[in-house]
C-alpha positions in Angstrom: -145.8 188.8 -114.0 -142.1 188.1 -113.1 -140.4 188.1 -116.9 -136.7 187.6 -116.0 -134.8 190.3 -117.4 -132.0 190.0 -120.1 -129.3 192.1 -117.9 -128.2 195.3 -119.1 -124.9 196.1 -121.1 -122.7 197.5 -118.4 -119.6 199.0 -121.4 -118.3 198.8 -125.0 -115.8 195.8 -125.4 -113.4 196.3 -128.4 -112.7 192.9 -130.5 -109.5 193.2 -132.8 -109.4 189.8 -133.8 -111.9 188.9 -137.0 -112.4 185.3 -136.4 -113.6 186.0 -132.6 -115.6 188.6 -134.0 -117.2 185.9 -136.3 -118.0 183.8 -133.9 -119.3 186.1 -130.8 -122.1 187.2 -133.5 -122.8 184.3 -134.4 -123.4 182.8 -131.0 -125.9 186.0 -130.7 -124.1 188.4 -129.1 -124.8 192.5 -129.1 -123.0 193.8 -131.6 -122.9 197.1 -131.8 -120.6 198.6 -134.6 -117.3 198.7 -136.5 -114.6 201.5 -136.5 -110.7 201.6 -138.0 -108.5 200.7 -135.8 -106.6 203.9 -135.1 -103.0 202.4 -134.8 -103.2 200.0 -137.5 -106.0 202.2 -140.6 -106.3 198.7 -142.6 -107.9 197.0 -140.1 -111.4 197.3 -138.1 -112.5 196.8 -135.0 -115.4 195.5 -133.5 -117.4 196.6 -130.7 -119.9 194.8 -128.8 -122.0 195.6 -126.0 -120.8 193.9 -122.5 -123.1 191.4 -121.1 -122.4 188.3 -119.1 -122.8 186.2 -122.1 -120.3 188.0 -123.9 -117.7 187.5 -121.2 -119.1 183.5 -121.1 -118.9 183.4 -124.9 -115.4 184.9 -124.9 -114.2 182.8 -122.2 -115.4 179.5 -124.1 -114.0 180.7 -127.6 -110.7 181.4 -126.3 -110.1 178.2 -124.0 -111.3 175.9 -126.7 -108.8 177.9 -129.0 -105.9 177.2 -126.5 -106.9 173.6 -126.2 -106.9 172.9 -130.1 -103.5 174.8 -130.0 -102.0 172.6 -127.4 -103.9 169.4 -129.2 -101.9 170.6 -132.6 -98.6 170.9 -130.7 -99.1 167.4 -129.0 -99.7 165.6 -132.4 -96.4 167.4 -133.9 -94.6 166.2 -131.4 -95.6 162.5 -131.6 -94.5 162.4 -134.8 
């Protein structure tokens, strides 16, 4: 009876940004509730549980950000 795990949450991670928000749930991650943000009221933030997909997820969503950012500047520049 060896079940492997799912590892534990070690922490709270706080997400400012909507769109990674979006997408970290969508790619199953633990969400775990929303709260104003207390420097800026009119906007939330998002607060997941830490897990080593979370850090993997965020990791992926962020360098394939910076790559279609440096893809968009490359194409302005050809032109």
């Amino acid at each position: 009876m060896d079940k492997q795990k799912e590892p534990k949450a070690v922490g709270k991670k706080n997400i400012y940004k909507k769109s990674l928000f979006e997408e970290l749930v969508k790619r199953g991650n633990n969400f775990s509730h929303s709260m104003r943000n207390g420097k800026r009221p009119k906007y939330q933030v998002y607060v997941f549980e830490v897990t080593p997909k979370l850090i993997e997820d965020m990791l992926d969503i962020t360098a394939n950000e910076r790559k279609n950012r440096i893809n968009l500047f490359d194409e302005s520049q050809d032109q």
